[in-house]
N, C-alpha and C positions, 0 to 999 in steps of 0.2 A: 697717906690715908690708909691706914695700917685695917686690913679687913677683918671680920667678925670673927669667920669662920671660913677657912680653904676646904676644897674636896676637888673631887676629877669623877667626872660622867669617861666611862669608858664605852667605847666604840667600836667592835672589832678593833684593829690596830691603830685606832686613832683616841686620842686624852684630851677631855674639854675641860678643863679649872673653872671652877668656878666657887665665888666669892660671896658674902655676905656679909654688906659694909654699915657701922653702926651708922655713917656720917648719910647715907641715904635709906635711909629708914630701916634699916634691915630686909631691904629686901636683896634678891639673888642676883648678880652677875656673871653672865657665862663670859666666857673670852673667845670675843672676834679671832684673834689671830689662831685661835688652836681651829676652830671650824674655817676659818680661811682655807687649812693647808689643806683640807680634804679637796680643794680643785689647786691649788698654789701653792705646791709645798714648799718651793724653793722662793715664794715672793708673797708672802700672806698679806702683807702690808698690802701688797698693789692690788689685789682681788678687793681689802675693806674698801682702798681710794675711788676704786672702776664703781662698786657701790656707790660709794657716796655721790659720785656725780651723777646717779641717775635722776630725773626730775622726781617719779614715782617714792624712791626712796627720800626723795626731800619733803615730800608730800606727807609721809607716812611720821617721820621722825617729827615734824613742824607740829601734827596733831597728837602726835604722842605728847610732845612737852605743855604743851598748851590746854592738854587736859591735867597733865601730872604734875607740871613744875612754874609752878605761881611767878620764879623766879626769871623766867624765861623771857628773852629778848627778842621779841617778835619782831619787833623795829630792821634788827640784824638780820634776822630770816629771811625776811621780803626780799632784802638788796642781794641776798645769796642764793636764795632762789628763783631773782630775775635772772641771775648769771647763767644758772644752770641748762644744760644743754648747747651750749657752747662749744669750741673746738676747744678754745684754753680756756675754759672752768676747770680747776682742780681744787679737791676739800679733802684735808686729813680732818682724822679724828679730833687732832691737839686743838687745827683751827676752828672743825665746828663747835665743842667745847669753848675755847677761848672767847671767839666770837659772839654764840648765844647764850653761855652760860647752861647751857643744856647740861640736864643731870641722868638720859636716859643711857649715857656713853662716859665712859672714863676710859684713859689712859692712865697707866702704872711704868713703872721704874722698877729694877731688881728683880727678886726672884722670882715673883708670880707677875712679870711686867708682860703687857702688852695693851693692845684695847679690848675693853670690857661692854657691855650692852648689860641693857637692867632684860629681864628676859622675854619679854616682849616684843622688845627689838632683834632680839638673838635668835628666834625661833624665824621674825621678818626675815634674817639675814640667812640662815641656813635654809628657808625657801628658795632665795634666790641661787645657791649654793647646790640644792638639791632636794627636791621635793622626797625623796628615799631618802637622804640622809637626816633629813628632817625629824622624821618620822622617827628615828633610831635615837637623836637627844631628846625630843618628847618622851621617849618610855623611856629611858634610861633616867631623866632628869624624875617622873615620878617613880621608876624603883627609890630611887636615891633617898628621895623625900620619905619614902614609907619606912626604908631603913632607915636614916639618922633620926625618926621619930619627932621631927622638930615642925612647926609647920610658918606659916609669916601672918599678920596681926590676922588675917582674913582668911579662913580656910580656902586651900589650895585645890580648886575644882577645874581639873586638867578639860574636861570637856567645856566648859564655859569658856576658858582663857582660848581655848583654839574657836573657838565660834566668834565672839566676839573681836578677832583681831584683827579684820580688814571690815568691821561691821560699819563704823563709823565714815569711811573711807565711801562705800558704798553708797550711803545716806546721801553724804553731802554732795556726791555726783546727783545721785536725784535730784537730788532741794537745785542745784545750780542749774543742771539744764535741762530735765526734765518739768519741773513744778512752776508755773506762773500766777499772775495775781489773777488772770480770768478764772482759775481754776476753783470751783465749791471746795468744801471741806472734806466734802462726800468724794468728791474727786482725785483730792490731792490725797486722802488716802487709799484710795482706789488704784491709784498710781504706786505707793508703793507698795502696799499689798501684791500687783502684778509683777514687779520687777522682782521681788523676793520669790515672785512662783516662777520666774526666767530662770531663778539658779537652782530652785526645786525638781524643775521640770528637766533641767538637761543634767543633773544630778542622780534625782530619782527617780524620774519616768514619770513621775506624777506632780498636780497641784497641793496645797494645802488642805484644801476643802476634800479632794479625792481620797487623800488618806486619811482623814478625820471620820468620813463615808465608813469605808473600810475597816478604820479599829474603832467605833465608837467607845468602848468601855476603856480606852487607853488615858492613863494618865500624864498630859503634856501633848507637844507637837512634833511629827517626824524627826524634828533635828536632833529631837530627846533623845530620840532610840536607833541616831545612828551610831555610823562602826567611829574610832579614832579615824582612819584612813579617810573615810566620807567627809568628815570636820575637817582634814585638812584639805582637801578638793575643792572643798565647799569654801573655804577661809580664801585658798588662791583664785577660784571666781570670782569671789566678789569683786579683788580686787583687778582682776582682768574686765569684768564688768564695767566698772569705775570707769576704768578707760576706753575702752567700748562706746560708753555713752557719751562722755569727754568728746570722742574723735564723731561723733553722730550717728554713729550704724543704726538702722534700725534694730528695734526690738526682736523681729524674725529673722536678722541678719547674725545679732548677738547669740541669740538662742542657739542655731545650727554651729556656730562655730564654740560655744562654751561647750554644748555638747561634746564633741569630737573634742577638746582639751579634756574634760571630764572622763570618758572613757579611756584617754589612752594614760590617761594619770592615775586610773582605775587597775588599768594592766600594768603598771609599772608596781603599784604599789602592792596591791591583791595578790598579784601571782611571784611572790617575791620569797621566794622558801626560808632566805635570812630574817627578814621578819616577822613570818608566820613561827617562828622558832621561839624569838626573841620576845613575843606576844606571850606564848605558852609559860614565859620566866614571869611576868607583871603579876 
């Protein structure tokens, strides 16, 4: 699968390749194994594998293909994600490919060989990698973009792609165990209106409606006018939410503890002089 176009997102001393292949749409692929080394220099492959057997990331990649990829073997998922969590589940790349025909992941051969992720998944995977390193191929990947001047079929709106990435994830935790059939309409959107103000609130300090109070003449809603770092905060609650409500915590149990992950994800990222630097270049 001979790709479109090569380049490399640089990183401090680390090089991410990435690809854009006619055979899936044109759109971009970073490469797993170069963000691998940033915790596994010496075993990239095994940090993607320790990935893939999480349930969470089976969770994540199942509804990625399932929205993206018509093609996709849901049949196979099921039986691969009943296995997961397991002592002996193990899932490479080749086999989740092989297996579900999934096209959010390729593996390559030769010179630019390793696994690939369409970037979606690549930005999933270097959350789990590091919420600061994260953040560093997010900007770096739209410098890139703004210098090679090229964009993909659908303008590339970095703050929407990090909002919406564990959105879905989120949702369907509500609909499954929060939303029942006794529930009105008035209720059942009541319900998620509230759970979006659980990640507002230990995010922003505030509700929807409070900052709406506050900026009336503002065009949009808080999420609009937050910082990158807050979208990604915000992107990894949700999906720490998901499973929050998954495992049954209460709503005043999830709130206190998303908070306390929010803050200190706040100070990781906020107070971080490499990337208040690195910001100044965007």
């Amino acid at each position: 699968m001979p790709p479109k176009k090569n380049l490399t997102l640089s990183i401090g001393d680390s090089e991410i390749s990435l690809i854009t292949s006619d055979k899936h749409d044109g759109n971009d692929y970073l490469s797993l194994t170069d963000i691998a080394k940033y915790k596994n220099p010496d075993d990239p492959s095994g940090a993607i594998k320790n990935w893939l057997r999480r349930k969470d990331t089976l969770a994540f990649l199942g509804l990625w293909e399932k929205l993206n990829n018509q093609a996709f073997n849901s049949v196979e998922f099921d039986r691969i994600e009943s296995s997961a969590g397991t002592n002996a589940f193990t899932l490479s790349p080749k086999k989740w490919v092989d297996t579900t025909n999934a096209a959010g992941i390729i593996t390559k051969a030769g010179r630019y060989g390793g696994t690939y992720a369409h970037k979606d998944i690549a930005f999933e995977f270097a959350s789990w990698i590091s919420p600061e390193f994260k953040l560093y191929i997010i900007t770096d990947y739209q410098r890139l973009k703004e210098e090679e001047g090229y964009r993909l079929s659908e303008a590339w709106d970095l703050r929407r792609a990090i909002s919406r990435a564990n959105y879905q994830i989120h949702t369907d935790a509500i609909k499954e165990h929060l939303i029942t059939n006794k529930l009105s309409k008035q209720q059942i959107s009541h319900t998620y209106a509230s759970e979006a103000d659980v990640l507002n609130v230990a995010l922003f300090g505030q509700t929807a409606k409070d900052w709406r109070m506050k900026n009336p003449d503002a065009k949009g809603n808080m999420r609009d006018f937050a910082s990158i770092e807050q979208l990604i905060i915000l992107s990894n609650l949700e999906s720490i939410n998901a499973k929050l409500i998954q495992d049954g915590y209460s709503q005043r149990e999830r709130l206190i503890e998303l908070n306390k992950l929010a803050r200190s994800q706040q100070e990781s990222l906020l107070n971080n002089k490499s990337i208040k630097a690195l910001k100044r270049h965007t």
